[in-house]
C-alpha angles and dihedrals in degrees: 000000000000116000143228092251097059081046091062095036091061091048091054089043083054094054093038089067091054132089111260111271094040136147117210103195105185111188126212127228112271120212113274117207118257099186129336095317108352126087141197130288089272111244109192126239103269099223098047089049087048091055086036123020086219121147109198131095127237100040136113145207122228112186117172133177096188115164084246082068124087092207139342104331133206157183139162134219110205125155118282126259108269125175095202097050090039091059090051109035101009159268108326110197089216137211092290089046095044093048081074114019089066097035084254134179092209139347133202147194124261089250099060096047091107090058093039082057095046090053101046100046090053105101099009117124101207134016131208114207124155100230106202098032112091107002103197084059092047093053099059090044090062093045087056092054086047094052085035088053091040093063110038097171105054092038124063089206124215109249099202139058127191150161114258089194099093089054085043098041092052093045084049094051083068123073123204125218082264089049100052087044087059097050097042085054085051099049094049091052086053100043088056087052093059093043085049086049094046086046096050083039105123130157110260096031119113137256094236077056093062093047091050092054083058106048092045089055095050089036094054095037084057111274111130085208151324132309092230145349104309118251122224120148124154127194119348084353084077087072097064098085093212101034119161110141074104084179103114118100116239120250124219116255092031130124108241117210116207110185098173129146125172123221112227123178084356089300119122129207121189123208128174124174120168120226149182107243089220099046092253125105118207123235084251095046103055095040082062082038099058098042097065087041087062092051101052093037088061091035092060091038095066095053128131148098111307092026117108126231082227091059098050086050090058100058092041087062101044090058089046091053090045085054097046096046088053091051084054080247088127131017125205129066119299098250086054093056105041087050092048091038087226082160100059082087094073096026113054115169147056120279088250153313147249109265125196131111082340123054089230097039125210121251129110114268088198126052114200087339095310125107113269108251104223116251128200117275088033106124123202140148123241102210110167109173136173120219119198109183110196090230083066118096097246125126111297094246088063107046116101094039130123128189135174128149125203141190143168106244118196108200095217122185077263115050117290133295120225102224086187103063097109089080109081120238110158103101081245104048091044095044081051096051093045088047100056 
């Protein structure tokens, strides 16, 4: 659980990157329309929920560190109590709630957030604001500049506008000890989720089925719903890297490929084994199999800080190509194709990917044009795979099979720990699991 107190500390480690005399104005999600007049499940704006930890729409943070303050200060704007709303949508904490609740200066109501904007901005030399990123907020913070122009001599108006992201985005790259906790409560939930969908696996059963098994684990463990659109594609559909019709049956004797995270606390975690729906690998599909096994195996084995995620990519595909070359998928020498990329037709994708409140988390992989070396409390997945279409030339026992391999890596000062170890992925260990 992360606590009141590491909410306020990175709101003060926000201010504390800003010039003196600066507004940091950090919009909510609103409700989006589902059909006519019903929405969405809401999913909070990463980065207020980052800074808050709130969970309604329509609010707002204000943070200032103008030279009239004696230290960070700060106010919300959330919806108002309302007994009629409340008995049709649900309970609101309101402005007085929220005064304590958030270790606030001040706190408003959603109707007075024009004028709130109007008072705030007053004075204040910069502003950050992320364009781009919620537009009804956006909208009433131009308006303000606008009321503010238009009366120069009543408004000391701000002078400069710019994004708050690349302070966030760097702040977010780094996981606290509640943080990691999070995510590694997300990821067991999840990795109890893919062993109860290789268990229920038969042939005959659907790929919807399979989802389902999924979302009712994470559902039940405490996760209100996925991280991102579930994954199931069996057969040929596990070459088709974002797959989520989920709607085919599956056949006996195919590969299933169950990509699946749950978001818990807002924080995702992103798990993808490859399995014979019988419990039985082929001996073509685990030569494919083992090859992309190899390659993840030797990618997590390099991490650690000062290692790149570029690095690790380069010995995962080697492997990949080596393996390729020795199924008569590719022909040439190793250095040739991995100079020509000849492989990238069958492996599409990057090693791997940042994880935190989104499932492709924010943070720069390059720093002044250089790979990022990996630091301790950086979270990512290594995910090689290896995608035969059967309308690909390849020899006619691998066409058709789809393999890709996923787990949640923590760079510790030591090295990196998998969180995601608990779901089998060696061809043994999953072919024990399915048979008992």
């Amino acid at each position: 659980m992360i606590t009141q107190q590491e909410f306020t500390s990175r709101q003060d480690r926000l201010l504390a990157q800003c010039p003196e005399n600066s507004v940091c104005i950090i919009p909510s999600a609103n409700l989006v329309t589902r059909s006519r007049d019903t929405e969405y499940k809401f999913r909070q704006n990463s980065y207020f929920w980052y800074l808050t930890g709130f969970s309604e729409p329509n609010s707002v943070l204000l943070l200032s560190n103008h030279s009239r303050y004696p230290s960070s200060y700060r106010a919300m704007v959330c919806q108002a109590k309302d007994k009629h709303e409340e008995v049709w949508h649900g309970r609101r904490l309101g402005a007085q709630q929220a005064l304590i609740q958030f270790n606030l200066d001040e706190a408003y109501e959603s109707d007075q957030l024009a004028t709130v904007l109007d008072e705030w901005l007053d004075g204040h030399d910069h502003v950050f604001f992320a364009l781009g990123e919620e537009d009804w907020a956006e909208q009433q913070l131009m308006a303000s500049l606008g009321r503010l122009r238009s009366n120069p001599r009543k408004y000391a108006v701000p002078t400069h506008l710019s994004d708050p992201r690349p302070f966030l985005d760097e702040m977010r790259l780094f996981k606290s000890a509640a943080e990691i906790a999070t995510m590694k409560a997300a990821a067991k939930m999840t990795s109890e989720a893919h062993c109860r969908a290789m268990k229920f696996a038969h042939a005959g059963c659907y790929e919807y089925q399979l989802a389902a098994e999924i979302h009712h684990q994470i559902a039940m463990a405490g996760a209100h719903y996925p991280a991102y659109g579930t994954i199931v594609g069996s057969g040929e559909n596990a070459c088709i890297l974002h797959y989520t019709e989920n709607a085919d049956p599956v056949d006996d004797g195919t590969l299933v490929l169950i990509d699946a995270g749950a978001e818990y606390q807002g924080y995702a975690a992103d798990i993808t084994r490859t399995f014979p729906v019988n419990g039985k690998f082929t001996d073509a599909q685990a030569q494919v199999y083992e090859i992309v096994l190899r390659a993840q195996e030797a990618a997590i084995a390099m991490l650690k800080p000062g290692v790149t995620l570029a690095q690790a990519n380069d010995v995962s595909s080697r492997i990949l190509v080596e393996g390729l070359i020795e199924l008569q998928i590719l022909n040439g020498t190793v250095a040739d194709n991995l100079e020509n990329q000849a492989y990238r037709a069958f492996y599409m994708h990057g090693l791997g990917h940042y994880l935190g409140l989104d499932v492709h988390d924010v943070g720069a992989y390059k720093l002044e044009g250089e790979d990022r070396p990996l630091k301790p409390g950086m979270v990512l997945t290594i995910e090689p795979g290896l995608y035969l279409p059967a309308h690909t030339s390849v020899p006619e026992i691998y066409r058709g099979i789809g393999v890709r391999i996923e787990d949640n890596i923590v760079i510790t000062a030591e090295g990196a720990e998998v969180i995601t170890a608990d779901v089998p992925k060696t061809i043994a260990a999953i072919e024990d699991l399915m048979r008992k």
